[in-house]
C-alpha positions as CSV (number, residue, x, y, z in Angstrom):
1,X,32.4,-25.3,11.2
2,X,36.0,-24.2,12.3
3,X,35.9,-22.4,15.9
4,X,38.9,-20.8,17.3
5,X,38.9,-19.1,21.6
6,X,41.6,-17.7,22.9
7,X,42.1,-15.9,26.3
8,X,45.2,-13.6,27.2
9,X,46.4,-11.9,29.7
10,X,48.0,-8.4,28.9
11,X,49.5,-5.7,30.9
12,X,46.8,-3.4,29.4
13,X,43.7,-2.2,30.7
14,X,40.5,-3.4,29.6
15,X,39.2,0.0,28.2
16,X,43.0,0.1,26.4
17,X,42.2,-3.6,24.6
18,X,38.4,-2.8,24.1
19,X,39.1,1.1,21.8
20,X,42.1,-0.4,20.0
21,X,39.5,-3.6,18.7
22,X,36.3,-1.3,18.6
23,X,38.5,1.4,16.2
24,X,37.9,-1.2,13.0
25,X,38.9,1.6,10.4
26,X,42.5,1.0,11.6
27,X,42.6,-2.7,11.1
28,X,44.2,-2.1,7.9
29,X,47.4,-0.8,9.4
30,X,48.1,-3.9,11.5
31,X,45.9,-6.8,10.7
32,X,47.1,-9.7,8.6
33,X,45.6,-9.8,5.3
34,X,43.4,-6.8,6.0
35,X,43.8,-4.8,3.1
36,X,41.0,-2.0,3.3
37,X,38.6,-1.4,6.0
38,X,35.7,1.0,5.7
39,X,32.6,1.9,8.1
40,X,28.9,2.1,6.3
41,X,27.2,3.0,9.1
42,X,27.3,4.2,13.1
43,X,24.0,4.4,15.1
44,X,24.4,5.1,19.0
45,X,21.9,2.7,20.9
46,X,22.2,4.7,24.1
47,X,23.9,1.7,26.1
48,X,25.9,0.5,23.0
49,X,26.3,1.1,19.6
50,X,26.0,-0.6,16.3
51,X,28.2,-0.1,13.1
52,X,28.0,-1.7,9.8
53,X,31.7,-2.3,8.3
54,X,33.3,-3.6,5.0
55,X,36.6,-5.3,5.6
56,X,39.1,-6.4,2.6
57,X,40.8,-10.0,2.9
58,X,43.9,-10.5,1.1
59,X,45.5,-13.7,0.9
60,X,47.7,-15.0,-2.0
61,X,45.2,-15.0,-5.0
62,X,42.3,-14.9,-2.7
63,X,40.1,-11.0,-2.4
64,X,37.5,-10.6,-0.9
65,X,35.2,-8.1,0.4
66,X,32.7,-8.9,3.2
67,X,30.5,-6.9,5.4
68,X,30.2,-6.9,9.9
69,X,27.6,-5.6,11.8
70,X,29.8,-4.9,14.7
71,X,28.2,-4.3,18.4
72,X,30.2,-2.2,20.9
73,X,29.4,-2.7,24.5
74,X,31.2,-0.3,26.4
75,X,29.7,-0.7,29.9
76,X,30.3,-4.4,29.7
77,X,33.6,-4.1,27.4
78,X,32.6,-6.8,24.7
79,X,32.5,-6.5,20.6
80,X,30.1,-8.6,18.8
81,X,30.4,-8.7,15.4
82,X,28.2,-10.7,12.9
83,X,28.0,-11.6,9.4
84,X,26.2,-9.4,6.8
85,X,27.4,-10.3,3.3
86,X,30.2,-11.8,1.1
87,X,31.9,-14.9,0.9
88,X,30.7,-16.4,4.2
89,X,27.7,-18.6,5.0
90,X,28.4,-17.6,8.5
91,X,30.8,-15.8,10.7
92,X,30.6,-14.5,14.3
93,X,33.1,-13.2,17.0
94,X,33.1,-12.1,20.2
95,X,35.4,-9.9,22.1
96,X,35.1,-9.8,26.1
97,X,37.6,-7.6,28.5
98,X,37.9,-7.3,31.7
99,X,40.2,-5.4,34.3
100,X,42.4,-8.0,36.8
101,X,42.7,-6.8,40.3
102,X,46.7,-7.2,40.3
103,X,46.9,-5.4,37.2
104,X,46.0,-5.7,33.5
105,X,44.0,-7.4,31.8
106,X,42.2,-10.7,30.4
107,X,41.2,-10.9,27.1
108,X,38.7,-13.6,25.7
109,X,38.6,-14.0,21.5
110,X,36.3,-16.4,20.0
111,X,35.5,-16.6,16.3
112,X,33.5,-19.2,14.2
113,X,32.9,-19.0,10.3
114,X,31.9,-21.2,7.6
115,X,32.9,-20.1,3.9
116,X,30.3,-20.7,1.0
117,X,32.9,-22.4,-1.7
118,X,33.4,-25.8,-0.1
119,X,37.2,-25.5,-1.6
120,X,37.9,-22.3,0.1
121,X,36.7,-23.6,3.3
122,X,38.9,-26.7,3.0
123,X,41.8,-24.6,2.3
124,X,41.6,-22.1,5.1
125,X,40.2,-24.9,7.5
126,X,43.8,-26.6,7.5
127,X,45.4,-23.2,8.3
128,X,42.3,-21.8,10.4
129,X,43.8,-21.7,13.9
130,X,47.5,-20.6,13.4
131,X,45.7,-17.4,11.5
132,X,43.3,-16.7,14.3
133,X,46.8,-16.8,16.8
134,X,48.3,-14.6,14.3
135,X,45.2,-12.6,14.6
136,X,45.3,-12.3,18.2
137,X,48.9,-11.4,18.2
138,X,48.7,-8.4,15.9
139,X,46.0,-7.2,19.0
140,X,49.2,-7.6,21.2
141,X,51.7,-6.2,19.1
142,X,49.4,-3.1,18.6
143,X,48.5,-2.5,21.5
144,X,52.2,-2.8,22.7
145,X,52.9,0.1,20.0
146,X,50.4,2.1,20.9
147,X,50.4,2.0,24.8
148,X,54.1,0.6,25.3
149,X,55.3,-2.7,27.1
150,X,53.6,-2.2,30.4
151,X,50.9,0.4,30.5
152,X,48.2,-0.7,33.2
């Protein structure tokens, strides 16, 4: 099953990275292949909250629909998202930030999926890594647009 981890350091504050990730209706905007994005449900746990969300993937002739339960941690700054329904046998991230002393932030991204159509999953696995960089970076270059170069 492909696996991808990725740790940054950003000139961001943790609580800047964590609300621009947690605000999933505005993948759309700046995510690659993320064509629609829409939240089914919100339910405030007290100490976190948990949201159901449909995202759209669109890539060449492939479209597809899947649904996230997604788990905000605010306290600890960490998204958990796992798989509901759709085109995956599996899929589950995690998002982790935390403030550095000297300024900014470190960002921890890991991902792991497994598609059901075996030819899908061959396909994607041979790109799997460069798209989860790309991924990552469209974090960077949002958050760059929406809090400028050096905002912690």
């Amino acid at each position: 099953m492909p696996r991808h981890s990725e740790s940054r350091e950003l000139p961001y504050t943790a609580q800047q990275m964590y609300d621009l990730v947690a605000d999933v209706e505005q993948y759309p905007k700046f995510l690659p292949w993320t064509a629609a994005a829409r939240i089914r449900t919100r339910e405030d746990k007290g100490d976190h909250e948990v949201m159901e969300a449909d995202l759209v993937i669109s890539f060449k002739v492939f479209r597809e629909r899947f649904g996230s339960r997604v788990v905000l941690w605010p306290e600890q700054k960490r998204i958990e998202t796992e798989y509901i329904d759709g085109p995956f046998r599996h899929l589950q991230s995690e998002w982790t930030f935390e403030d550095r002393p000297e300024g900014g932030c470190k960002v921890h991204f890991w991902v792991e999926f497994e598609f059901r159509n075996a030819i899908l999953q061959r396909v994607i696995g041979t790109v799997f890594n460069q798209a989860m960089q790309r991924v990552v970076a469209a974090f960077e270059r949002r958050a760059k647009d929406l809090y400028g170069a050096r905002a912690a």
